[in-house]
C-alpha positions in Angstrom: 121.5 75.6 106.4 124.8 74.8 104.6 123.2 71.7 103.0 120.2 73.6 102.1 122.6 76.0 100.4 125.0 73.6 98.6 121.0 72.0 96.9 120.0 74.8 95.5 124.1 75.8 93.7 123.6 72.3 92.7 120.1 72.9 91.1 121.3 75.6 89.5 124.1 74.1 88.0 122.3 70.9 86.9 120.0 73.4 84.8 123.3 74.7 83.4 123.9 71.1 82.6 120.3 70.2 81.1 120.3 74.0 79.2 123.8 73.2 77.5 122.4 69.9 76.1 119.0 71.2 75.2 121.0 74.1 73.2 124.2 72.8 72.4 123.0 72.5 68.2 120.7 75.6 68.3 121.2 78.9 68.7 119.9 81.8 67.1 122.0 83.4 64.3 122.4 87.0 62.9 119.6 89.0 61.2 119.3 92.1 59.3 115.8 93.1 57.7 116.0 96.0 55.5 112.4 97.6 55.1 111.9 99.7 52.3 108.8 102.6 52.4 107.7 104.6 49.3 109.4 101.7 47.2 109.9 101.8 43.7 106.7 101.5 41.2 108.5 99.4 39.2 111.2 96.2 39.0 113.9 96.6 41.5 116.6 94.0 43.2 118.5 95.0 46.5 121.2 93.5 48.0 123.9 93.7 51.0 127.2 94.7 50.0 129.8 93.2 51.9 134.1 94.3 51.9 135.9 92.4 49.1 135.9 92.7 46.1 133.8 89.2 44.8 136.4 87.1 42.3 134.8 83.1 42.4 132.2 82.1 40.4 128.3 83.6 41.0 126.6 81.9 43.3 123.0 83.1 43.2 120.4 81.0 41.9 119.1 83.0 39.3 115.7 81.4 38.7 113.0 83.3 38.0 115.5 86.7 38.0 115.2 88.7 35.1 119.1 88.7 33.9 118.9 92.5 32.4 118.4 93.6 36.0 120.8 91.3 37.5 123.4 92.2 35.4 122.8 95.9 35.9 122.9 95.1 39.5 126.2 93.5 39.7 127.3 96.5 37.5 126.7 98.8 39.9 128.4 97.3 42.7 131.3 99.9 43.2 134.7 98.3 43.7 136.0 96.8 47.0 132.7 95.5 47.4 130.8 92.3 47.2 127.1 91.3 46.4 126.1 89.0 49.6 123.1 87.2 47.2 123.6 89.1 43.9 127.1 87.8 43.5 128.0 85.1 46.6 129.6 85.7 50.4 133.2 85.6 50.4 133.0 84.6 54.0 129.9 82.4 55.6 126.7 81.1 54.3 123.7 83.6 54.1 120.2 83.5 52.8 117.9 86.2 51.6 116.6 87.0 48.1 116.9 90.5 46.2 113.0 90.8 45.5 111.7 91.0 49.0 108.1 90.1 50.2 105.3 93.0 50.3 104.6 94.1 54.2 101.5 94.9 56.0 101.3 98.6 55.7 102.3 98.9 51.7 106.2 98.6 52.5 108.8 96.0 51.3 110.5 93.6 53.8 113.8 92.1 52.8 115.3 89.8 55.4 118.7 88.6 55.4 119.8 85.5 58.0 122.6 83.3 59.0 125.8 83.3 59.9 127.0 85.2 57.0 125.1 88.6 57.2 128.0 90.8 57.4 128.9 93.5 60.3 130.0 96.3 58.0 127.8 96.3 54.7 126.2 99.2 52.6 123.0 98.3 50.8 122.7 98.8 47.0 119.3 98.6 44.9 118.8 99.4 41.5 115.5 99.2 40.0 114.6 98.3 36.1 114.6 101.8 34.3 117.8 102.3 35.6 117.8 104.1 39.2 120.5 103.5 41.9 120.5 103.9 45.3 123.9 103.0 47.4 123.9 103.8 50.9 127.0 104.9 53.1 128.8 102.2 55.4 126.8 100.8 57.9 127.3 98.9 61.3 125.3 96.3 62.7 125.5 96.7 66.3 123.1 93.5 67.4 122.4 90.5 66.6 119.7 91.2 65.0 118.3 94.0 63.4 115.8 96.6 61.5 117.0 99.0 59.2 114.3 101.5 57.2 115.5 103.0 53.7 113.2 105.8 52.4 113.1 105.4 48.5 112.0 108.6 47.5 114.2 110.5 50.5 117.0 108.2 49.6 118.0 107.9 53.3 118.8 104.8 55.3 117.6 105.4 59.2 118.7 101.9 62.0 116.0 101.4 64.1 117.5 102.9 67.9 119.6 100.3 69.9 118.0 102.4 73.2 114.7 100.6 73.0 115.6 97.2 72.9 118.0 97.4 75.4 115.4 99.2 77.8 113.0 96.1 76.9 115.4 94.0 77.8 116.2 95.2 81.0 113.0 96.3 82.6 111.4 92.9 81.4 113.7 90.8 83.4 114.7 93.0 86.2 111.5 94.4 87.2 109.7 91.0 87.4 113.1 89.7 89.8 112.0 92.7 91.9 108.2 91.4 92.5 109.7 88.0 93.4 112.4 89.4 95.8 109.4 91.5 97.3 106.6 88.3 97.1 108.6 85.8 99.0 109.9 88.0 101.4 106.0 88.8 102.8 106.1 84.8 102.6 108.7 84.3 104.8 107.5 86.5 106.9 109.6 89.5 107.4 108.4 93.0 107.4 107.8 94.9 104.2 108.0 98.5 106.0 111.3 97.8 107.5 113.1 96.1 104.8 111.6 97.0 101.9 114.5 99.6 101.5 117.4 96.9 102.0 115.8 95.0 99.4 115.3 97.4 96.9 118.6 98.8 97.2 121.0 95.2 97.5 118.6 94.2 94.6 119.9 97.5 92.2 123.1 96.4 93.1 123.2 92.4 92.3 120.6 91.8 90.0 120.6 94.8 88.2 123.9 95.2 87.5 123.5 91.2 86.7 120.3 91.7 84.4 122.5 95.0 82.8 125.1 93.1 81.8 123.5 90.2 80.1 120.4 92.3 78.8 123.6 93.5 76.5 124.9 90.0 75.8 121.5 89.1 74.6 121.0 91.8 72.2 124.5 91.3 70.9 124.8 87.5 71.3 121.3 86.1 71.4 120.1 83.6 74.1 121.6 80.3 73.4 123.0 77.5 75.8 126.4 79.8 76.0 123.7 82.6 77.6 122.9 79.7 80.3 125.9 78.9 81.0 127.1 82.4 82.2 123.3 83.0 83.7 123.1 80.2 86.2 126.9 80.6 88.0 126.1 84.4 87.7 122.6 83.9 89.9 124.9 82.1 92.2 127.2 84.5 92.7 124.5 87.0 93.1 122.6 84.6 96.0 125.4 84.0 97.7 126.3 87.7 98.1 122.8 88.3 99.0 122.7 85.7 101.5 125.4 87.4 103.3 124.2 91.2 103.1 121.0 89.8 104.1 122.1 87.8 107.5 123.5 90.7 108.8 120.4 93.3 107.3 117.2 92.1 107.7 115.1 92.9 110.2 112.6 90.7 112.3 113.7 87.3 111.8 116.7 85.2 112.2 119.9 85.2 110.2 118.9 81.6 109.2 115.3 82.6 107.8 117.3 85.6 106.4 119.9 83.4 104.6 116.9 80.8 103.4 114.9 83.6 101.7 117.9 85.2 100.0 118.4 81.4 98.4 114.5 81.0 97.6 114.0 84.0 96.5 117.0 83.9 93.6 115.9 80.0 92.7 113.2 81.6 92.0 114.2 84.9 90.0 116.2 82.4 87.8 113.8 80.2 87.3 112.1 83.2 86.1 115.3 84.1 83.6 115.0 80.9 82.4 111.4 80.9 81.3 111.5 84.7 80.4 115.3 85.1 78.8 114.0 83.8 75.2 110.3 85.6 74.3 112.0 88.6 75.9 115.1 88.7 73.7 112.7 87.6 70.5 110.1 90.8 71.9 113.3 93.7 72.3 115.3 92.4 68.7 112.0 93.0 67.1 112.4 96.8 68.2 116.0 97.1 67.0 
């Protein structure tokens, strides 16, 4: 039993291993889209505004940018403040452009990426007759994220953090729960008289386990440094298990008890790993 135990820490670990190098030059990076409904009939540039007032030399590569626009732009920046494309990032790199690309539904989508999209930023847009819209300070609480400005309502609504982070956590936890449930029919222990110890040791490990790092993937993203935490995490979690479950479970030995507490959390994080990514990409869509 003890070697079985010490094969499967050591599979889980050598994934660690094989996910660092796999991820070790990737990652994902932050993200703001700004979509814009009932936009402007006419000519109109928006920007982030980032803290600091800009002093260097302009950055943006102003081909194809009509420079009476631009220049009202940048005059309307209000002072402490810093165009992020319009003028240049005073701290990391960031793309996006100030004309946005048309959306499905009539709206405008401009998307801002890369390491330099700011945490605290307001978001300015002036159009060609003249108009100016400057929102208050904003906070980007994820990693990445969906903000909607209504033109004509001059407003500036975040999509709600609540969503995602409900995504995030029933997608991972709920299919842990099927798994828990599936392999204990196959090891053949009761479902009527343990389905209740299973439930309830599983709300305490894995959810709390799939709580916490539901929230580290919204606010981190899943990348190698996710892995690395996941893995020794899932062991943690099996070996609790393993112990709650020897002394729990009902109608087989401690031994069979022990073996399906290490099966069935190979195989819920196994699951992680497939499932961790497409669900992250699925809940910072909603945000």
């Amino acid at each position: 039993m003890k070697r079985r135990f010490r094969a499967a820490i050591l599979m889980l670990l050598l994934t660690v291993l094989l996910t660092t190098v796999v991820f070790a030059d990737s990652g994902p990076k932050p993200q703001l889209a700004v979509r814009v409904v009932h936009a402007p009939q006419e000519a109109y540039y928006l920007d982030l505004l980032d803290e600091g007032t800009y002093t260097g030399a302009y950055e943006t590569n102003e081909t194809g940018l009509d420079p009476a626009l631009l220049q009202a732009f940048r005059a309307a920046i209000p002072s402490g403040w810093h165009g992020c494309i319009s003028q240049g990032s005073t701290r990391a790199p960031i793309w996006g452009d100030l004309t946005g690309q048309a959306g499905e539904n009539g709206e405008m989508l401009h998307t801002f990426r890369y390491v330099g999209v700011p945490q605290t930023y307001r978001i300015l847009m002036v159009t060609q007759s003249g108009e100016v819209f400057l929102s208050d300070v904003l906070q980007r609480d994820t990693l990445q994220s969906i903000v909607t400005v209504d033109w004509a309502a001059k407003t500036v609504e975040p999509q709600p953090v609540y969503r995602g982070y409900a995504l995030q956590f029933l997608a991972t936890f709920v299919p842990t729960l099927v798994i828990e449930f599936l392999v204990l029919l196959l090891f053949g222990f009761s479902l009527r008289e343990n389905w209740k110890t299973v439930l309830l040791v599983n709300f305490l490990t894995q959810g709390l386990l799939h709580g916490c790092f539901s929230f580290f993937a919204l606010q981190s993203g899943v990348s190698w440094f996710y892995f690395l935490l996941f893995f020794p995490a899932e062991a943690v979690v099996t070996l609790i298990e393993s112990c709650v479950y020897a002394r729990t479970l009902r109608g087989r030995s401690k031994r069979r008890a022990v073996l399906y507490a290490i099966c069935a959390n190979v195989c819920s994080a196994a699951l992680g790993y497939v499932l961790a990514e497409p669900v992250w990409h699925l809940a910072a869509s909603l945000l």
